[in-house]
Every structure is written in C-alpha cells, then in structure tokens.
N, C-alpha and C positions, 0 to 999 in steps of 0.2 A: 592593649591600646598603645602601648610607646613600639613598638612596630611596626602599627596603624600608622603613624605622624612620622616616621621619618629617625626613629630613637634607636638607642640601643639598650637589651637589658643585662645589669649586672649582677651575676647571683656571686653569694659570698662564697669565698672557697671552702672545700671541703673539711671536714674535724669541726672540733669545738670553738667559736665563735666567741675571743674575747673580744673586751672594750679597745684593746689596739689594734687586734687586726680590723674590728667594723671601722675604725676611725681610717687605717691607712686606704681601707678598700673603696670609703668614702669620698676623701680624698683626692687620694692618686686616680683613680677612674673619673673623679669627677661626678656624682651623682646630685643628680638635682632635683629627682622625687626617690622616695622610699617608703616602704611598708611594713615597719616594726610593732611585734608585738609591744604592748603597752609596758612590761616587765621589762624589757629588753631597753626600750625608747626612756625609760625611768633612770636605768643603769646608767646609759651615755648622759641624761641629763645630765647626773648627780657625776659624772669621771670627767666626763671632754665635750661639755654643749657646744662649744666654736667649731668640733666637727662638721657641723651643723651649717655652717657659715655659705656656704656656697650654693646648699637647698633651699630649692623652694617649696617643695611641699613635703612633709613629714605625715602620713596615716598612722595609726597606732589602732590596734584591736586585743582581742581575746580577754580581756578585763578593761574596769573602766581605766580610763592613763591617771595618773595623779597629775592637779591642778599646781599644786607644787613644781614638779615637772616642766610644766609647758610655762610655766611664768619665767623659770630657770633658765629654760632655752628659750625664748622670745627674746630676754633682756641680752643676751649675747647675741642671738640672732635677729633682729625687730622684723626683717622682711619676712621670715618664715613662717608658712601657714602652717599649723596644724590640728588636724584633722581627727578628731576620737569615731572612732569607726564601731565602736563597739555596740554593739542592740541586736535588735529586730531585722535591720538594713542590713545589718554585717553577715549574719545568720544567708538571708538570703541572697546576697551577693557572693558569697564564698563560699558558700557550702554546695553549690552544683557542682 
C-alpha cells in the first residue's frame, strides 16, 4: 500500500535488529508507519519510546502488545496511533 500512495518502504538492515539500530533506522529514514511485532514494539517501548515521536502509526502483531506498553508510548508520543493487529484479522491478512 505505501507504493500505492506515492511512499517509500524501509526494511531494516540486515543481522540482528537491536533497540539502537531500530531507533536510528527510525529515525534517520524518517518512518512514519511501522509494523512491529508486539515483543519487539514492548522492547523499544520500555528503551527509547520518543523513537517513536515522528510516527504516526505503529501496528504491533504475533501476540497480544502489552497495555503497559502502548500507555508508555502514547504519553511520549500522544499523536501516535497504535494498532494491536493481533487475532482472527491478523491471521488473515498476513498469512496469504
């Protein structure tokens, strides 16, 4: 869909995926939606939620997100929406 509208998409670089390289890839690229698993979306809550600052939409799946979590990021970030993608919907939206 964000090359439908005009977007571009950003995949993280290759190797193991800590909490400062998601933050500078965040960042420095500029990303204003994202699709973290729930585990993953927990992690940066709890290290660097102001990552977060410049998005607008955050999805989270593969378990449910912790409420803890998204309270964590919302109060650093109030304008970002996020999204628990996790169920029924998720299943069949991502698994084609």
């Amino acid at each position: 869909v964000p090359l439908l509208n005009g977007h571009t998409i950003v995949i993280a670089p290759p190797g193991d995926l800590d909490i400062p390289t998601l933050q500078h890839t965040i960042t420095h690229r500029r990303v204003t939606a994202l699709w973290l698993t729930s585990s993953l979306f927990n992690l940066l809550a709890e290290h660097a939620p102001d990552s977060l600052a410049h998005v607008h939409q955050v999805w989270t799946g593969g378990e449910a997100v912790s409420t803890a979590s998204v309270r964590r990021v919302q109060n650093h970030c109030p304008h970002l929406t996020v999204v628990d993608g996790y169920g029924p919907t998720e299943t069949t939206t991502f698994a084609t």
